[in-house]
C-alpha positions as CSV (number, residue, x, y, z in Angstrom):
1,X,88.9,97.9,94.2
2,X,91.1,98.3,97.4
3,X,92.1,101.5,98.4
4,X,95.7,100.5,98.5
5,X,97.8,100.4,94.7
6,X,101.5,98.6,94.2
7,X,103.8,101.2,94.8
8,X,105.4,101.2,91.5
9,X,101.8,102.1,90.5
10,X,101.6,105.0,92.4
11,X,105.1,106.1,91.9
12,X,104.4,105.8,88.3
13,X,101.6,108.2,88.8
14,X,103.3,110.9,90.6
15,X,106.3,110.6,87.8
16,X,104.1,111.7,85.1
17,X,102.3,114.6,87.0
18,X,103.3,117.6,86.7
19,X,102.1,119.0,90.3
20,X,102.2,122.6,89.4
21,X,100.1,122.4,86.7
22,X,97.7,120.4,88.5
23,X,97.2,122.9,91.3
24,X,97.4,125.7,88.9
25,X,94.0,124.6,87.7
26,X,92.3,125.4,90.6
27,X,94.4,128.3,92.3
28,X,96.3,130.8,90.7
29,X,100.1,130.3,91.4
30,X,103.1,132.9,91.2
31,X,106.4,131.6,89.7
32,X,109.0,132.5,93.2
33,X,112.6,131.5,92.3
34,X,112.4,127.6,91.5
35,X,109.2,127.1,93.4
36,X,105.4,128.6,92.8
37,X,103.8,130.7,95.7
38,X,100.3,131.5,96.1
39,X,97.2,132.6,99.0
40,X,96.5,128.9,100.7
41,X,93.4,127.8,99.2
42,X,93.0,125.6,102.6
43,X,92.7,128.9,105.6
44,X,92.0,132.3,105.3
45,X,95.3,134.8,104.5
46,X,96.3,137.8,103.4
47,X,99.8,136.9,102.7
48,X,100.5,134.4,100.4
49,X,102.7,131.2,102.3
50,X,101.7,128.2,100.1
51,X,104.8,127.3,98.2
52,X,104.4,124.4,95.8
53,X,107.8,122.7,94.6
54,X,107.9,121.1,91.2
55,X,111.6,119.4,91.8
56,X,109.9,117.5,95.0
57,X,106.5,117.3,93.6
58,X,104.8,118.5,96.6
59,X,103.2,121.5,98.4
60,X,103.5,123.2,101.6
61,X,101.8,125.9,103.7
62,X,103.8,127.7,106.2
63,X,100.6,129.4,107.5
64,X,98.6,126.2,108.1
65,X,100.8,123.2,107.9
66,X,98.8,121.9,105.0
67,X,101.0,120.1,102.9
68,X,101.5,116.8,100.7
69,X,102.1,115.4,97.2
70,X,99.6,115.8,94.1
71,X,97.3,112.9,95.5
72,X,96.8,114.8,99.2
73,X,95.7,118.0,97.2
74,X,93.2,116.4,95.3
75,X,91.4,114.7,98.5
76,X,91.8,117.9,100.6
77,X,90.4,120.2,97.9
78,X,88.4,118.0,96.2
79,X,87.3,115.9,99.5
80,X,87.7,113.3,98.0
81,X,89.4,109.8,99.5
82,X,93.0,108.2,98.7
83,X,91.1,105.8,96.3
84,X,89.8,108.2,94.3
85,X,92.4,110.5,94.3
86,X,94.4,107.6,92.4
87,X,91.8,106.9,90.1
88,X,91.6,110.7,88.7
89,X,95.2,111.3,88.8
90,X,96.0,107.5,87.1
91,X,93.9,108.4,84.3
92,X,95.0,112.2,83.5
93,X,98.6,110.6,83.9
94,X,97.7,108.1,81.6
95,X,98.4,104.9,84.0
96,X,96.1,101.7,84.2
97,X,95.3,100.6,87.4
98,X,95.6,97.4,88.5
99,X,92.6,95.2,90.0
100,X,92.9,93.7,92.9
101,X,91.0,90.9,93.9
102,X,88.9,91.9,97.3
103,X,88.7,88.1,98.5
104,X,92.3,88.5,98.6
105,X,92.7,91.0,100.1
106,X,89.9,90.3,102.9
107,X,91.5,86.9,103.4
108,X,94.8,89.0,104.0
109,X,93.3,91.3,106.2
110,X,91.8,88.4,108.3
111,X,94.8,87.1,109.0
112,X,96.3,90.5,110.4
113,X,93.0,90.5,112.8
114,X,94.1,86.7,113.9
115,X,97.9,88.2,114.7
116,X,96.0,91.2,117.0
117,X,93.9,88.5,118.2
118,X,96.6,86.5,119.8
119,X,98.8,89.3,120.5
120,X,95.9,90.4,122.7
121,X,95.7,87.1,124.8
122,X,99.6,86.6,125.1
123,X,99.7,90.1,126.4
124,X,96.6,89.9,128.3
125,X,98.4,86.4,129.9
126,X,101.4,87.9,130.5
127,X,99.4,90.4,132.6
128,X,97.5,87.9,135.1
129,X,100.6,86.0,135.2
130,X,104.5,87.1,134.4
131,X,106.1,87.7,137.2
132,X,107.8,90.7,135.2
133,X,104.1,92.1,135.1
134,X,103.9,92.6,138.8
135,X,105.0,96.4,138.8
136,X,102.2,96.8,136.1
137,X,100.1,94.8,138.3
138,X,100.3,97.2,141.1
139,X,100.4,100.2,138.7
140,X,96.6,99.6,137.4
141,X,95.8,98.7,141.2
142,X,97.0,102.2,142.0
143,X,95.4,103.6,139.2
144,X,92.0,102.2,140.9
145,X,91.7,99.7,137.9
146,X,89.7,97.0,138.8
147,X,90.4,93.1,137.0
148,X,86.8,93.0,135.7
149,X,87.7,96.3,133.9
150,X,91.5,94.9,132.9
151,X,89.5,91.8,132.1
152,X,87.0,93.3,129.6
153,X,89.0,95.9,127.5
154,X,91.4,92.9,127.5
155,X,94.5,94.8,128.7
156,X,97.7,93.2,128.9
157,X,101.4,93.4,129.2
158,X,104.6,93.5,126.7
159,X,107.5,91.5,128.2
160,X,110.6,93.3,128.2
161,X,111.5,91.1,125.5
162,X,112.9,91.5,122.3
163,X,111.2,88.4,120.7
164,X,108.7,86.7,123.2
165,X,105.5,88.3,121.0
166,X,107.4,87.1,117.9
167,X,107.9,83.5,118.9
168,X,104.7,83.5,119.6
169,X,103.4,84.2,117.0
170,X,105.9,82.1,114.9
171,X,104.2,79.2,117.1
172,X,100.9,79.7,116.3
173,X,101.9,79.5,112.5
174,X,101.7,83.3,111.8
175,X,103.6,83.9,108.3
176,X,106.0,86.7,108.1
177,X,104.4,88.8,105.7
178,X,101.1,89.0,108.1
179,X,103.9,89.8,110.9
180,X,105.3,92.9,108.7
181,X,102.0,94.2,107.8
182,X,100.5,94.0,111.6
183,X,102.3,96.5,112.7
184,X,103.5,94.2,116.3
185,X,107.0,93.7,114.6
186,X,109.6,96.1,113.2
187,X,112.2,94.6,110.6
188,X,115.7,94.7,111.4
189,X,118.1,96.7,109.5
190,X,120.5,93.5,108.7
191,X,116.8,91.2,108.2
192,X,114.4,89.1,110.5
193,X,112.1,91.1,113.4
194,X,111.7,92.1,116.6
195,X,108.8,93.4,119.0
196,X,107.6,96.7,118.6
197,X,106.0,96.7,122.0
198,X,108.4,96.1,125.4
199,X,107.8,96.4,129.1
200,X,104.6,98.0,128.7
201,X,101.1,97.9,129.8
202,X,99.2,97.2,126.5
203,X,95.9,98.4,125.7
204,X,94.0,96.9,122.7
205,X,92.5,99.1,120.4
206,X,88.9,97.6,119.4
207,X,87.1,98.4,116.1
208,X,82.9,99.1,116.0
209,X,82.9,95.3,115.9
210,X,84.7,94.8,118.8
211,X,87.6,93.2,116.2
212,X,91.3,94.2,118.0
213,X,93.1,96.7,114.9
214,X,95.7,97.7,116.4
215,X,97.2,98.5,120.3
216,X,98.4,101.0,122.3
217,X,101.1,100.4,124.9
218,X,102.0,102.2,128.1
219,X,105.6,102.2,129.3
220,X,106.1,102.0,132.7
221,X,109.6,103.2,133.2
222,X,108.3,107.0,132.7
223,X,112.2,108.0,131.7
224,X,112.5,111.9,130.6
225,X,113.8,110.4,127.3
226,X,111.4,107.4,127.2
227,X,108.0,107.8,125.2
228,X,104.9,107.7,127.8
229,X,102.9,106.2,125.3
230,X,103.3,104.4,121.4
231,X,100.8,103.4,118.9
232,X,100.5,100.8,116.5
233,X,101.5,102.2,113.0
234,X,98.9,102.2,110.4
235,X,98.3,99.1,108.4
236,X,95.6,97.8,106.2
237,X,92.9,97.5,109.0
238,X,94.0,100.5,111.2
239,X,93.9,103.8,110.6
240,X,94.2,106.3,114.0
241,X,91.5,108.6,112.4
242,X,89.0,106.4,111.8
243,X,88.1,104.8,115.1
244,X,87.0,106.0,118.5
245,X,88.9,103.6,121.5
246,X,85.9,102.3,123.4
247,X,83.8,102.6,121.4
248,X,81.9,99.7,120.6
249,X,81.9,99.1,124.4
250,X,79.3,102.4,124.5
251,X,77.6,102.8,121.0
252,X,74.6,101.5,122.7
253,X,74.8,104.2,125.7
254,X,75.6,107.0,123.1
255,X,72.8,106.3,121.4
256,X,70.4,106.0,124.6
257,X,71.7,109.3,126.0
258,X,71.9,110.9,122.5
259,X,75.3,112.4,123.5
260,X,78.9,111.3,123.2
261,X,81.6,112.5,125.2
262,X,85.2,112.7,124.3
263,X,88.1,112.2,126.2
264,X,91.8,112.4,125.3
265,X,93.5,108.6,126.9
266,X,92.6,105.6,127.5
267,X,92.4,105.7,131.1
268,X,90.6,108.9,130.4
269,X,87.9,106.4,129.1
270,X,88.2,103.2,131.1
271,X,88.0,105.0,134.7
272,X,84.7,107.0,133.9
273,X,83.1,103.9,131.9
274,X,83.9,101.4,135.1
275,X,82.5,104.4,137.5
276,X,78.9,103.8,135.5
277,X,79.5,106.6,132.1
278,X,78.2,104.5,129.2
279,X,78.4,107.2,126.4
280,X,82.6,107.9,126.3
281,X,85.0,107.6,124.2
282,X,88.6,108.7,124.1
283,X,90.4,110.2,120.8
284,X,93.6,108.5,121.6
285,X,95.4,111.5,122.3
286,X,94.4,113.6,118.8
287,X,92.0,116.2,117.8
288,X,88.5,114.5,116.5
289,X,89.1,113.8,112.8
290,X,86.4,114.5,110.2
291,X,86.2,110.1,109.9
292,X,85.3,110.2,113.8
293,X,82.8,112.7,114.0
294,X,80.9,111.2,111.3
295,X,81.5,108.0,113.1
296,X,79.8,109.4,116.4
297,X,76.9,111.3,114.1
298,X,75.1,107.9,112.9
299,X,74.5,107.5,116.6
300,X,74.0,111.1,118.1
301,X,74.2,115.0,117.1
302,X,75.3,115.9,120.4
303,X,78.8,115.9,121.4
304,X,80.8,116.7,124.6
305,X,84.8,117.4,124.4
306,X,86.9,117.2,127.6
307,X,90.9,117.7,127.4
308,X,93.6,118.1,129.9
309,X,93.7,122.2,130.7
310,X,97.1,122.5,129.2
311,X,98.1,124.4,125.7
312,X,97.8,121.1,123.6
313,X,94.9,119.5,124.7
314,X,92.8,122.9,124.5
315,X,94.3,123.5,121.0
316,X,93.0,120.0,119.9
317,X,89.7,120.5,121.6
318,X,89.7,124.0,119.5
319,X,90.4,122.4,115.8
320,X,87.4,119.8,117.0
321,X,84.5,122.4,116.7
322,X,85.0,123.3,113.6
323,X,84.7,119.6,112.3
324,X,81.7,119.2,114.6
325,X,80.3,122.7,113.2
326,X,80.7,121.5,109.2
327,X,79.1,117.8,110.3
328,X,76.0,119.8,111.5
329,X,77.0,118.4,115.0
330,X,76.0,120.6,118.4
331,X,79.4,120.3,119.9
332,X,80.0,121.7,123.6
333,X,83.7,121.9,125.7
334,X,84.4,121.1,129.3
335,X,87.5,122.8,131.3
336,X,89.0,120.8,133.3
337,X,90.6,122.4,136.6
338,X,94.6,122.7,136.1
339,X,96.8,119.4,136.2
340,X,93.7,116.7,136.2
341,X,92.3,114.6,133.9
342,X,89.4,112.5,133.6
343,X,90.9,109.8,134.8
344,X,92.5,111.1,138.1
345,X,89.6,113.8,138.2
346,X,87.3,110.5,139.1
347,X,89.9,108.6,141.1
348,X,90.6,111.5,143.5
349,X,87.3,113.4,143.7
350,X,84.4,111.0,142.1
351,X,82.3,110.5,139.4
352,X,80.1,113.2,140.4
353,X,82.6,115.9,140.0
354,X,83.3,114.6,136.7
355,X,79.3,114.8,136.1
356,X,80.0,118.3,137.3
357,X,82.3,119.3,134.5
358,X,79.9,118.1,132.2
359,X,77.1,119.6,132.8
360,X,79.3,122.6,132.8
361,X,80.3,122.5,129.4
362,X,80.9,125.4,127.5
363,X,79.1,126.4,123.6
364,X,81.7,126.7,121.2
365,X,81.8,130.4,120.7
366,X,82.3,130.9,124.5
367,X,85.3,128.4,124.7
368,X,86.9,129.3,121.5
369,X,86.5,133.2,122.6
370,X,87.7,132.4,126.0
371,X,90.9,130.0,124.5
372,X,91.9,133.2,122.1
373,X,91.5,135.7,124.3
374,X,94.0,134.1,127.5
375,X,96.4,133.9,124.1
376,X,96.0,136.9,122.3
377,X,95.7,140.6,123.3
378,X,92.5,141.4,122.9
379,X,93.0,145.3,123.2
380,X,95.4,145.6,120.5
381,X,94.0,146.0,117.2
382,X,97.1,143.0,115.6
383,X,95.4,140.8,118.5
384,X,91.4,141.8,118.2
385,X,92.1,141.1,113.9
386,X,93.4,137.9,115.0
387,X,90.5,137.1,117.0
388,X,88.3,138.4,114.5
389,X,90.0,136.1,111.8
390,X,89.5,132.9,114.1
391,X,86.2,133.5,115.7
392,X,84.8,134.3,111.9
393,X,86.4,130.9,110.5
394,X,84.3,129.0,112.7
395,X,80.7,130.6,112.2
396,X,81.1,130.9,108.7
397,X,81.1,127.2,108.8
398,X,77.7,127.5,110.0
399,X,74.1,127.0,107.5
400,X,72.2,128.2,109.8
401,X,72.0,132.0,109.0
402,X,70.3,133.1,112.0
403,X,72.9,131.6,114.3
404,X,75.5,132.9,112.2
405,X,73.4,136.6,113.1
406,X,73.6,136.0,116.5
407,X,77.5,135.3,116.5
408,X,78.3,138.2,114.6
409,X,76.5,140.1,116.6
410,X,78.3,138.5,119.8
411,X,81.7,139.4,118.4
412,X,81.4,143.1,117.3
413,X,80.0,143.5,120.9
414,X,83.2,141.4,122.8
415,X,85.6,142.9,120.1
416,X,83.8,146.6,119.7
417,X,83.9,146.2,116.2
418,X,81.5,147.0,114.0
419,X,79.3,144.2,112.7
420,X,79.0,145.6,108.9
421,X,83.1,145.5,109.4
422,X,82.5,141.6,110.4
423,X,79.9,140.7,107.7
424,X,82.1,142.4,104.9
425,X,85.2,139.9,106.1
426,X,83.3,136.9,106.5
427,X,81.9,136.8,103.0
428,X,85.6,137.5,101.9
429,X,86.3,134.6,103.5
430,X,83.5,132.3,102.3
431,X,84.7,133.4,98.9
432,X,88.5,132.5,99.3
433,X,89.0,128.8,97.5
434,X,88.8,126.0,99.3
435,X,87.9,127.4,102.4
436,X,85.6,125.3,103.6
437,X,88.4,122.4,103.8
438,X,89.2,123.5,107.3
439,X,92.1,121.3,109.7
440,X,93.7,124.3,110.8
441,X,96.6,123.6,113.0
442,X,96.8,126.2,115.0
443,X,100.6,126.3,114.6
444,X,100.7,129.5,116.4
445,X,100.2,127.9,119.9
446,X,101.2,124.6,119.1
447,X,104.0,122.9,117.4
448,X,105.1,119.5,117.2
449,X,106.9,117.6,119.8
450,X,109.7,116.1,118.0
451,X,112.7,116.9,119.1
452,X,115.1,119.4,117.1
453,X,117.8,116.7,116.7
454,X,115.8,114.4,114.9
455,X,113.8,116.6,112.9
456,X,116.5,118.0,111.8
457,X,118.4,114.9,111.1
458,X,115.4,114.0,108.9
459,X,115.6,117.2,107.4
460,X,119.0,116.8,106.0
461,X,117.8,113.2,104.8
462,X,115.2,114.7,102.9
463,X,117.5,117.5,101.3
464,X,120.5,114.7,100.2
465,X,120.2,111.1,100.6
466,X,123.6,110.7,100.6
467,X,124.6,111.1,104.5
468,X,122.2,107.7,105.1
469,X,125.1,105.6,105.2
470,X,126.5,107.5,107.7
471,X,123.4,108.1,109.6
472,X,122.8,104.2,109.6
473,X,126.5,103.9,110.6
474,X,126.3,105.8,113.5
475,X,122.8,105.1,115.1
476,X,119.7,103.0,114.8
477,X,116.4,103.3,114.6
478,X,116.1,102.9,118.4
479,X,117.7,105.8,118.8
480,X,114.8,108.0,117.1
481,X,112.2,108.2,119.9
482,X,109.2,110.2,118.0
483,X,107.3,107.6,116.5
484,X,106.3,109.8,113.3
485,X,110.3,110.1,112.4
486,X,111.1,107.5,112.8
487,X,108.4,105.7,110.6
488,X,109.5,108.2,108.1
489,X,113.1,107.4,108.5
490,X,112.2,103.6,108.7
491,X,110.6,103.7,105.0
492,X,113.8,105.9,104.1
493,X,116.7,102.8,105.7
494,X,114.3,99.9,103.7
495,X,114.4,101.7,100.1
496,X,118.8,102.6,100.9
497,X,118.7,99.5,101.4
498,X,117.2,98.2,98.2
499,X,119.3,100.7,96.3
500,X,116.3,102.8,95.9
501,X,116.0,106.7,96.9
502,X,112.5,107.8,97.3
503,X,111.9,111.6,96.6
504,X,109.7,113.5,98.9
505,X,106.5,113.5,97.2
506,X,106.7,109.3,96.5
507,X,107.8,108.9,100.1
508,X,104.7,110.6,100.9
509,X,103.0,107.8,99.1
510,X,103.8,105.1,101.7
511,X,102.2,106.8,104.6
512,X,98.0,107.5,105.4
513,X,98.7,110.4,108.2
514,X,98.6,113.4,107.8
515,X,101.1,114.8,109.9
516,X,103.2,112.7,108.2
517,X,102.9,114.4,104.7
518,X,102.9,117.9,106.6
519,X,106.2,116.9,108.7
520,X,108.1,115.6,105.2
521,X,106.3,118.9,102.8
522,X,107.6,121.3,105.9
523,X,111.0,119.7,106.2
524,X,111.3,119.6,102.6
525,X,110.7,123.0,101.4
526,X,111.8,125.0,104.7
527,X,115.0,126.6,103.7
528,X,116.4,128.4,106.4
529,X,119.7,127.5,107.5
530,X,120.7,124.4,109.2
531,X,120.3,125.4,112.9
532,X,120.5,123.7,115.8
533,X,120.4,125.4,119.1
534,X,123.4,127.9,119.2
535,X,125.4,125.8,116.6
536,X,123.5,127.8,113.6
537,X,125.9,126.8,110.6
538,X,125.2,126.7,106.6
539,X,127.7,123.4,106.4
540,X,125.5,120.1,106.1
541,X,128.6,117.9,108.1
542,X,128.9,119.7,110.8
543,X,125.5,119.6,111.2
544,X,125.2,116.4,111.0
545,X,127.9,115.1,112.9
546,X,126.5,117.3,116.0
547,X,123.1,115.9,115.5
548,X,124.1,112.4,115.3
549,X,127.0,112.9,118.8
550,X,123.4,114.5,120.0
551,X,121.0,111.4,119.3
552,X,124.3,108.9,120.9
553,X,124.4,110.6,123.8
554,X,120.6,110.3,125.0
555,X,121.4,107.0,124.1
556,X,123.9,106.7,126.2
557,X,121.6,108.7,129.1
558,X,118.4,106.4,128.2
559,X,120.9,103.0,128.5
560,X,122.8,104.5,131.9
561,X,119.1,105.4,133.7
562,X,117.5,101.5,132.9
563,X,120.8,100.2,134.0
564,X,120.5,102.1,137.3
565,X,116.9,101.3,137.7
566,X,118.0,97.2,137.7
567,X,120.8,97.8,140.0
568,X,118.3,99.2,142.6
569,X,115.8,96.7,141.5
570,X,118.2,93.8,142.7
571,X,119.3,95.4,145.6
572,X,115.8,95.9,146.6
573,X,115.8,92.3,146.3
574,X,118.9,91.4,148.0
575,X,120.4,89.7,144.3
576,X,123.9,90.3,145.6
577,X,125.3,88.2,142.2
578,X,122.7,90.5,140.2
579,X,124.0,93.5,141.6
580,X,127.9,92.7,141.3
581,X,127.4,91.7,137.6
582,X,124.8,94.7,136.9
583,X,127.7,97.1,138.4
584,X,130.3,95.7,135.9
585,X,128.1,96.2,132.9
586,X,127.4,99.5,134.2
587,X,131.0,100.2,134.5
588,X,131.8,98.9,131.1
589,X,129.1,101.3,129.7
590,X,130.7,104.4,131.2
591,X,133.8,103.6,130.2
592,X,132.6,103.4,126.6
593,X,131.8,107.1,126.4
């Protein structure tokens, strides 16, 4: 059976649960006002912050960022996958499950994999050949990128085209509904498509059998209020969290040096594997997910993280070990020096100071000591708890007892606390439900980089439907510029548009991330006033009205800096015509605001 159900089915499903008294069978809950609270059976607390809503028929943790509808509690408790999730629930709802046919479906998929396919080569084309190309050209020339390399991990570029990828693919007699479920397309609000990808250096994302799922593209404008890098969304043959990019260039090579390493980019990967590493692989930008550590495990136990030396990429190194830990996988961390990564770390000072590094690498208890003690204050007994807490999280989530001996030990010592003090808490907190679960976000050091204005103008989306008229009114989906939102907000436009609203828990239903569910659960069930900067005000319009003048105007600064950047690009060419016309445009876009 495939893992993916109609969505009536599934909607269904979630009707006829009753999500409280589903997680009320395996954790006690509290009745708080309208919703339950109780201790999050997902990371060690003292004070309760789970809060489970039975209007929106989903959960939240404000400690951990765990959140989701009836089906995400299930897998994450249960560990259990999305398809088996359904088939539990389905049943104690009393809903039959349709079977769907897998030739179909593989014949379906096949087709996406022939749209990637020839996406690849019209990018890749465009690349060796467009004369637009020739700043990304120069760009991978400056990077030290050589055309072997852009050759073999078949990188390309995306015109600055609304419809070039689409036409193309129209000729080559790919239908519509294969074009909506790649991914390369987004629908129009008023109908038809238009590319997802422009004026970006593309980089195809490979699965283990070197078949193209997806693509990630580069822009090269670098604009404060431009993305520096989107993804493909996910679609029935990719999901980010399941695959490694490059790696089934350097299976082979991780399994002859019985070690992996990690990097964060692409480039992070492509510069050391054309230098002569044959055992890395990059993360695309995200922690390790459970799905990629076992990935890497079939071909090595040994596993080497390196992230940029800023607060997100140590934080995502930091939730890594404990996956690593619970896969019985010997993880070690590399620090890179301050502003370099492995990419420019090669290109400016060689592959053997990147070898350097390496061999350098840190055990996880040193790194994650040394990571929570720059943070925390160690000498204060709020900050040494805190420690304690996070240090004991991780070697609990060790079998072996001696190590787990050794670490205690290790800790009272750094911490001066005593180890019978230690041993008593970490056996609390083996005993807390669901602990071993792990995927804690560290939302203490981290937080997610949407922007206020659109989180909260999904917010107010979540909390009454009715402003999308307005909202679609006013702006477009253009205007949202983190990808998650506006996926979110995408799904949202589509069922207005059907005459359909789609409560929070069955809106969950139509995305696989993760941060997804936790973005809508958070939204949903935080109910602190509608702030924004200093206007702080209780009244949903005004809100709203400010957010939506906020989202038009870096519009209007997005539309005034491309505008600028062609003006000099003509006069840098001596297009006099170019340049007179490009002027009036720009004249008649000023006058507008």
């Amino acid at each position: 059976m495939s893992t993916r159900f109609p969505e009536h089915i599934l909607e269904e499903v979630l009707n006829r649960l009753d999500i409280v008294e589903l997680i009320s069978s395996y954790i006690p809950l509290k009745k708080v006002g309208r919703n339950f609270k109780a201790v999050c059976p997902f990371h060690y607390e003292k004070t309760a912050s789970f809060i489970v809503s039975p209007d929106k028929g989903i959960y939240h943790c404000f400690g951990c960022s765990a959140g989701g509808n009836a089906f995400n509690f299930l897998m994450r408790y249960e560990h259990l996958d999305f398809r088996e999730a359904v088939q539990i629930l389905a049943k104690k709802a009393g809903v039959s499950l349709p079977v769907i046919q897998t030739d179909e479906a593989g014949n379906f998929n096949r087709e996406i994999y022939r749209a990637n396919e020839l996406a690849a080569e019209f990018y890749h084309r465009n690349l060796l050949k467009a004369e637009a190309a020739s700043f990304a050209r120069k760009y991978l020339a400056k990077r030290k990128i050589t055309p072997e390399t852009a050759k073999t991990f078949k990188l390309g570029f995306a015109l600055n085209s609304w419809d070039s990828l689409l036409n193309y693919l129209r000729e080559n007699k790919i239908n519509l509904k294969i074009l909506e479920k790649s991914g390369l397309l987004i629908a129009k609000e008023g109908g038809g498509f238009y590319d997802r990808f422009r004026n970006r250096i593309m980089f195809p994302i490979f699965d283990v059998k070197s078949r193209i799922i997806g693509f990630g593209g580069r822009t090269i404008e670098d604009g404060k209020d431009t993305a520096k890098y989107i993804n493909s969304p996910e679609t029935p043959i990719f999901i980010k969290g399941n695959n490694l990019y490059g790696f089934n260039f350097v299976k082979d090579g991780i399994r002859q040096k019985d070690a992996a390493i990690v990097v964060e980019g692409y480039l992070d990967m492509i510069m050391p594997y054309q230098e002569g590493i044959a055992n890395i692989v990059s993360s695309s930008g995200t922690a390790l997910t459970n799905n990629q550590v076992r990935l890497l495990k079939r071909y090595t136990k040994n596993i080497i993280v390196i992230f940029d030396a800023d607060s997100a990429g140590e934080a995502a190194s930091l939730r890594s070990l404990d996956l690593c830990v619970e896969e019985g996988v010997h993880v070690r961390i590399s620090v890179l020096p301050g502003g370099l990564d492995p990419d420019s770390l090669v290109r400016e000072k060689g592959l053997d100071a990147l070898n350097s590094i390496i061999k350098g690498a840190l055990g996880l208890f040193d790194y994650k000591m040394s990571f929570l003690t720059k943070r925390l204050d160690s000498k204060s007994i709020e900050g040494k708890t805190k420690i304690a807490h996070e240090m004991l999280s991780t070697i609990n989530k060790f079998k072996d007892q001696i190590l787990k001996s050794q670490y205690l030990r290790k800790l009272s010592q750094m911490l001066n606390i005593d180890e019978s003090a230690l041993l008593e808490e970490a056996d609390k907190m083996v005993q807390s439900p669901g602990f071993n679960t792990g995927d804690n976000r560290y939302d203490f050091i981290v937080d997610s980089k949407a922007s206020a204005v659109e989180k909260m103008i999904l917010k107010l989306i979540l909390k009454d439907a009715s402003c999308v008229n307005e909202i679609k009114k006013e702006i477009s989906l253009d205007d949202f510029q983190d990808e998650d939102i506006k996926q979110i907000i995408s799904k949202v436009f589509q069922l207005h548009d059907q005459g359909k609203v789609a409560a929070p828990h069955q809106l969950m239903s139509f995305f696989e991330g993760a941060f997804v569910h936790q973005m809508i659960s958070q939204l949903s069930l935080n109910e602190d006033s509608y702030c924004i900067d200093e206007l702080c005000s209780n009244d949903k319009d005004k809100v709203l009205g400010e957010c939506l003048k906020r989202i038009k105007l870096k519009r209007f600064k997005r539309e005034k800096q491309t505008m600028h950047q062609k003006i000099l690009a003509a006069q840098t060419r001596n297009d006099e015509q170019t340049v007179n016309r490009l002027i009036i445009d720009y004249n008649k876009l000023i006058k507008k605001t």
